[in-house]
C-alpha positions in Angstrom: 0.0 0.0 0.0 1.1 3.9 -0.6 1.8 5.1 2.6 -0.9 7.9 3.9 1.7 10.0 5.5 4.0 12.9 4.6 8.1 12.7 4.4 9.4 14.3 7.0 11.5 17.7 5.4 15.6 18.8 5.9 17.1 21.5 5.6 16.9 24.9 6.2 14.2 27.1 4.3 15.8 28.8 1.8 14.1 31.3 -1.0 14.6 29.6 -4.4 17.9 30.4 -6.1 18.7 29.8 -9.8 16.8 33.3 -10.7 16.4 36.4 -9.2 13.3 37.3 -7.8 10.9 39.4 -10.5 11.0 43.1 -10.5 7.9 44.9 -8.6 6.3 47.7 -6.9 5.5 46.1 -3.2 3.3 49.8 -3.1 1.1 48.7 -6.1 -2.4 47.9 -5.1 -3.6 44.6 -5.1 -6.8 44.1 -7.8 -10.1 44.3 -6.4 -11.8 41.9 -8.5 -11.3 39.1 -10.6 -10.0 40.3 -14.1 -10.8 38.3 -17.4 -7.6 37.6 -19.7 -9.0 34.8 -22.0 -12.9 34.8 -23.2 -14.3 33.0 -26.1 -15.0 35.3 -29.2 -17.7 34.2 -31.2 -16.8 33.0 -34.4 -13.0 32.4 -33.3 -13.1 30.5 -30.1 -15.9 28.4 -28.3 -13.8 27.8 -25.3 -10.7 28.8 -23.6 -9.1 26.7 -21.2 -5.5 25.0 -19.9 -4.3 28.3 -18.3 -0.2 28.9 -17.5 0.7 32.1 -15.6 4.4 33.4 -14.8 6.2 36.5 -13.7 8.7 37.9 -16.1 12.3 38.9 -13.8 10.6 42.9 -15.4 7.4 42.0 -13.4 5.4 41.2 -16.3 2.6 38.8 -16.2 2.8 36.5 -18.8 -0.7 34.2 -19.2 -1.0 31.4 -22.0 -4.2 29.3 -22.3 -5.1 27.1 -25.6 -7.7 28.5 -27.3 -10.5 25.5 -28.7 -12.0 26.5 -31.6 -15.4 24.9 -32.4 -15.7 23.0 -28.9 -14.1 22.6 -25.7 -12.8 18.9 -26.7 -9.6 18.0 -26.0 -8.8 16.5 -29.4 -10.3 19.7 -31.5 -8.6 22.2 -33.4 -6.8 24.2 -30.6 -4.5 27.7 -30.6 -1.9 28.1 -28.4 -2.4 31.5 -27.1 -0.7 34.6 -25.0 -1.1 38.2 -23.2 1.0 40.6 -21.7 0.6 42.7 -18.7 2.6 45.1 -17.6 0.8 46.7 -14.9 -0.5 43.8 -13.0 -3.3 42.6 -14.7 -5.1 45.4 -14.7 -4.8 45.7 -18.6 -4.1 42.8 -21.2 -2.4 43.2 -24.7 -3.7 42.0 -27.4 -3.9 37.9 -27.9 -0.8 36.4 -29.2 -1.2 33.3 -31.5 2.0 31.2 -30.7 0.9 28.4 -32.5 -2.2 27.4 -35.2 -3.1 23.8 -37.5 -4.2 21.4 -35.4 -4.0 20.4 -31.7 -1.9 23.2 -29.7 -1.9 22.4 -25.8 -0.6 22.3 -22.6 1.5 25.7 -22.3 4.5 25.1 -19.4 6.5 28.5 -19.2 9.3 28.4 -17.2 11.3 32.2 -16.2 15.1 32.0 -16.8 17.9 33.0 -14.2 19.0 35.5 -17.6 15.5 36.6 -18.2 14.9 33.9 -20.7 11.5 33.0 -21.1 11.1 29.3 -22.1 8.0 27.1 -23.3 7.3 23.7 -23.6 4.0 22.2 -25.6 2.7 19.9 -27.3 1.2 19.0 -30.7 -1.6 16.6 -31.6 -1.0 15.0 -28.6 1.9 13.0 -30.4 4.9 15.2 -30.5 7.1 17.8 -27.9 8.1 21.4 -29.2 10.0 23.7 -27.3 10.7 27.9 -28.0 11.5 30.9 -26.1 11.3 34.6 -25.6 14.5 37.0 -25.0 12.4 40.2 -24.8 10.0 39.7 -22.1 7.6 37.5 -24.2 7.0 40.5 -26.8 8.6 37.9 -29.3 9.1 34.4 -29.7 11.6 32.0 -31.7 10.3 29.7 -34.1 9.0 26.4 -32.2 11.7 23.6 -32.2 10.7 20.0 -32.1 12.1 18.5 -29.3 10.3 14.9 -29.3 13.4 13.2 -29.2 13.8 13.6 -26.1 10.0 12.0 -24.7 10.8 8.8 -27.6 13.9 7.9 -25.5 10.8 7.0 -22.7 9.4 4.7 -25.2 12.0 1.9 -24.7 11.1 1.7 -21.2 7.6 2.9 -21.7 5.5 2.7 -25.3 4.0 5.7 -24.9 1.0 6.7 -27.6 0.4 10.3 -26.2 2.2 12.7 -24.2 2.0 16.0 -22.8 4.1 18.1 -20.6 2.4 20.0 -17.4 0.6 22.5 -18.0 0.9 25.3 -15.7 4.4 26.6 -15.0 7.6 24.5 -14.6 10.7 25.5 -13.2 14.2 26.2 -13.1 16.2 24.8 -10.2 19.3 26.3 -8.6 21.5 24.6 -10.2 20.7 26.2 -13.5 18.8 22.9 -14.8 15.2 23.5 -16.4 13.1 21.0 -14.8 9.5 20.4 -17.1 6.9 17.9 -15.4 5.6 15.1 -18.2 2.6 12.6 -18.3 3.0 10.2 -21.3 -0.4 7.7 -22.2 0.0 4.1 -23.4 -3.5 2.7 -24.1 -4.3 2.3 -27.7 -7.5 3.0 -27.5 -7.8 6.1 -29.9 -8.2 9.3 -27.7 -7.2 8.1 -24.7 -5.5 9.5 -21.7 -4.8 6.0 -19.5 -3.2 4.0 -18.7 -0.7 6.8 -17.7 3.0 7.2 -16.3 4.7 10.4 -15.0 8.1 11.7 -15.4 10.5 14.7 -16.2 12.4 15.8 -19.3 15.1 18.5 -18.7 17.9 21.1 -20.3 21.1 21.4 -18.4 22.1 23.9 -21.2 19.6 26.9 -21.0 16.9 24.6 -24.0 19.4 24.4 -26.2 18.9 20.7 -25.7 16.5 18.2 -23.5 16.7 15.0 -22.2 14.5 12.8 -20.3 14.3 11.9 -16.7 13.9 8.7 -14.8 9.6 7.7 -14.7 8.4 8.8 -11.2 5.4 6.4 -11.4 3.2 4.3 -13.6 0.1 3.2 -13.2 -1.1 0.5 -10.6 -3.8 -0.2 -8.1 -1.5 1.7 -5.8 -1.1 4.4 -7.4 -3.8 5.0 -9.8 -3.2 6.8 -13.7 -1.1 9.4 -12.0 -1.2 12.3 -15.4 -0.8 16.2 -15.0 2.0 17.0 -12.4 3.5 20.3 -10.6 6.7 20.8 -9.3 9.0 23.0 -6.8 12.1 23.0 -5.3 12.3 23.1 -1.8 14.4 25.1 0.1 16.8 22.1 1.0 17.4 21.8 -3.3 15.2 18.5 -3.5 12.4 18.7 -5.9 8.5 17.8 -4.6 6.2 17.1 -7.5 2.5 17.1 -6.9 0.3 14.8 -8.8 -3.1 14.2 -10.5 -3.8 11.2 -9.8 -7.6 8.9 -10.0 -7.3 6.7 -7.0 -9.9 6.0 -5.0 -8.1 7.9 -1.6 -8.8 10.8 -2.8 -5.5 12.7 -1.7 -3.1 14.4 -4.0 0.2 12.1 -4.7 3.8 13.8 -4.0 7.0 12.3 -4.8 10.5 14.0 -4.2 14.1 14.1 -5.8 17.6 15.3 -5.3 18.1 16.7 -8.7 14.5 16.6 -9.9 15.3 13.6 -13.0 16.2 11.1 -10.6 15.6 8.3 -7.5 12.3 9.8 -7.3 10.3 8.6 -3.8 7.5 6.6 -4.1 4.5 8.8 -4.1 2.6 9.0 -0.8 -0.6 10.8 -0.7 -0.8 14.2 1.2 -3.6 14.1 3.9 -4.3 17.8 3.6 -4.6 18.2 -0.3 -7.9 16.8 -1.8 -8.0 15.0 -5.0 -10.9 16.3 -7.4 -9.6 14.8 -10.2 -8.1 17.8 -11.8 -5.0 19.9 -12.5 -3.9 22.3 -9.8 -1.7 24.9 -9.1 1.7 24.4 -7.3 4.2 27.9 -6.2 6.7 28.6 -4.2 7.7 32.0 -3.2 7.9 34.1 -0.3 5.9 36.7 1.7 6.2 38.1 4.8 10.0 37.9 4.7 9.7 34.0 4.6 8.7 31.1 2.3 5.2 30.0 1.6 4.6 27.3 -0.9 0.9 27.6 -2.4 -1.6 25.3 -3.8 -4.8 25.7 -5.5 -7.6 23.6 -6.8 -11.1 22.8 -6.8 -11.6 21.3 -2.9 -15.2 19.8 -3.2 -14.6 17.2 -0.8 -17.4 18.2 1.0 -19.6 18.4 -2.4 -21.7 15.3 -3.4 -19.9 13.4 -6.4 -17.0 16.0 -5.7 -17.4 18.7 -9.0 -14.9 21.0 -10.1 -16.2 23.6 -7.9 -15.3 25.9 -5.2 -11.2 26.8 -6.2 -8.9 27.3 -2.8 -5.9 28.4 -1.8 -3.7 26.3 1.0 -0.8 27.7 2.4 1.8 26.1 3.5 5.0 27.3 5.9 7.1 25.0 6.0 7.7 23.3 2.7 4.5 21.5 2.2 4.2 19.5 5.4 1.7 21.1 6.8 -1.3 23.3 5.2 -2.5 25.5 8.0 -4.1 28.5 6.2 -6.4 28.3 3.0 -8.8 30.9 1.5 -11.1 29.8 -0.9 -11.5 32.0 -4.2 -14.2 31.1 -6.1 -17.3 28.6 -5.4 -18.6 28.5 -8.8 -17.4 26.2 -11.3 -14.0 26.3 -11.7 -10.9 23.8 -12.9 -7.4 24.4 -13.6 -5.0 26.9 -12.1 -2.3 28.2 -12.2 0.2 30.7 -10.2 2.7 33.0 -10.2 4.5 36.0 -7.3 3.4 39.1 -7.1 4.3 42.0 -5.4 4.3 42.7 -1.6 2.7 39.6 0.2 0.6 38.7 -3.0 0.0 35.5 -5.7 -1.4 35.9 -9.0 -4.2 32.8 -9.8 -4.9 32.2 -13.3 -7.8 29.7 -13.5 -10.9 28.3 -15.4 -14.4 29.5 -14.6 -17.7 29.2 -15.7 -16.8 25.7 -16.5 -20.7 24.7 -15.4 -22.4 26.2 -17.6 -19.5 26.2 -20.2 -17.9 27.9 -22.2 -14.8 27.8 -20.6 -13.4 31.1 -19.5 -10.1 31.8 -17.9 -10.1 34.9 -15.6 -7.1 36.1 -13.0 -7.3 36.4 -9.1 -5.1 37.9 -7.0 -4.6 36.7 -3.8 -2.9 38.1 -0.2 -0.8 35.2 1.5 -1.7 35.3 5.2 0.7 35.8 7.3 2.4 32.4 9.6 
């Protein structure tokens, strides 16, 4: 059996290094009310959904989503879409098409020590593309293909479909990009389990990517564990947090010295419920001291558990306990993602309006309370 109880943390809490902290105005007031970024335009896209959010080292919010064009299927003709802001998501540019013909998904940004901003999605489901930004995400360099590196899994694993995050990935202090990876090997057509869950990485800034060791496969353990989130702790291991659909109920972590490697077995974590969904994973600080944030839809208490009623749980000391939460929405909502903002603040990028459909993605900022 997984074991129901949390490994114990070492090490003192340190802010993550590897990139500086992004640049911003601790005197800027926090929004007031939830701001929409991504809403469907009729005629051009029935749904938006799969949100990514980061903060540029300038302090510019950088939000992707994939933007589904005649539905809100998965397996539809999808956009891979982006917006600026510059003054804290009061204001939006324009939308950014990164990526058009067929199936454009799962955006996972990552912010460079240099200022680099690097992306990671995939195509049709079936291949890996990488590209990146040197000006703050104004521009972006033509998308690489970088399956290579998720068909040296197939030995090992015969993967059919694969997909990297979504939501943001990170960089660790080492210098190493570190990109979370769920890879499907049924061959039923469509499908997204069986599952495994792994890592594929760059040691040399995206010029190149390899893969890391599988952190888990499917079992009646540990049930089709799929869209994973990751952080570095302030000890330098790496704690990924995983979607999972056993019957426990409790999100799945797993940990690892470098973050490609000797990965724990997952245990769930008591605190953090499993709706069946993607959810948000940050570290940062606030108040002068880490906090590590988490956010998804916590209907435990709901009947048949819906993607409803999105929270926030804080954590002080590295994820092993959750003491504060605020919840932020008790409508429909899904995905999430987040990123620092300034003062005590987090940035939530998430799905609403996912009841009555279609799928919106709107931006939330939230106050960390204080230990």
């Amino acid at each position: 059996m997984i074991k129901k109880i949390l490994v114990p943390f070492a090490g003192m809490l340190l802010l993550m290094a590897g990139c500086a902290g992004p640049k911003h105005t601790a005197s800027t007031p926090p929004l007031e009310q939830t701001v929409p970024v991504f809403e469907p335009i009729a005629g051009e896209y029935h749904s938006m959904r799969i949100p990514a959010l980061v903060t540029t080292q300038k302090g510019t919010l950088l939000a992707f989503c994939e933007g589904r064009v005649k539905n809100a299927s998965d397996w539809g003709d999808i956009n891979l879409l982006t917006r600026r802001s510059t003054d804290g998501g009061r204001t939006w540019s324009p939308i950014k098409v990164l990526s058009t013909v067929g199936l454009n998904g799962n955006p996972t940004p990552i912010v460079g020590s240099d200022g680099t901003i690097h992306l990671i999605f995939q195509k049709n489901y079936a291949e890996g593309f990488y590209m990146q930004s040197k000006d703050d995400g104004q521009t972006w360099s033509t998308p690489e293909n970088i399956t290579a590196a998720y068909n040296k899994f197939k030995p090992e694993y015969p993967w059919l479909v694969l997909a990297p995050g979504p939501g943001h990935a990170i960089q660790l202090k080492s210098g190493r990009l570190v990109v979370p990876v769920w890879l499907a090997a049924s061959e039923k057509p469509r499908a997204h389990h069986p599952s495994a869950i792994a890592t594929i990485y760059s040691d040399d800034n995206g010029k190149t990517w390899d893969r890391g060791a599988i952190i888990a496969n499917n079992s009646s353990e540990f049930r089709n564990p799929s869209e994973t989130v990751a952080a570095q702790l302030g000890d330098g291991r790496v704690m990924v947090n995983i979607r999972h659909t056993t019957p426990v109920r409790r999100r799945g972590i797993s940990f690892s010295e470098d973050g490609i490697s000797n990965w724990t077995k997952p245990v769930f974590d008591t605190a953090l419920f499993e709706p069946i969904c993607m959810a948000g994973l940050l570290r940062t600080s606030a108040h002068g001291k880490p906090v590590m944030v988490f956010t998804n839809p916590d209907s435990y208490h709901l009947p048949k558990h819906p993607r409803k009623n999105l929270t926030a749980k804080f954590s002080y000391d590295d994820g092993r306990t959750w003491t504060h939460k605020q919840v932020l929405d008790t409508s429909g909502t899904a995905y999430s993602d987040l990123a620092p903002g300034p003062g005590n603040t987090v940035y939530c990028l998430y799905e609403s309006n996912i009841i009555g459909k279609p799928y919106r993605i709107v931006l939330k900022q939230i106050t960390v309370p204080k230990k």
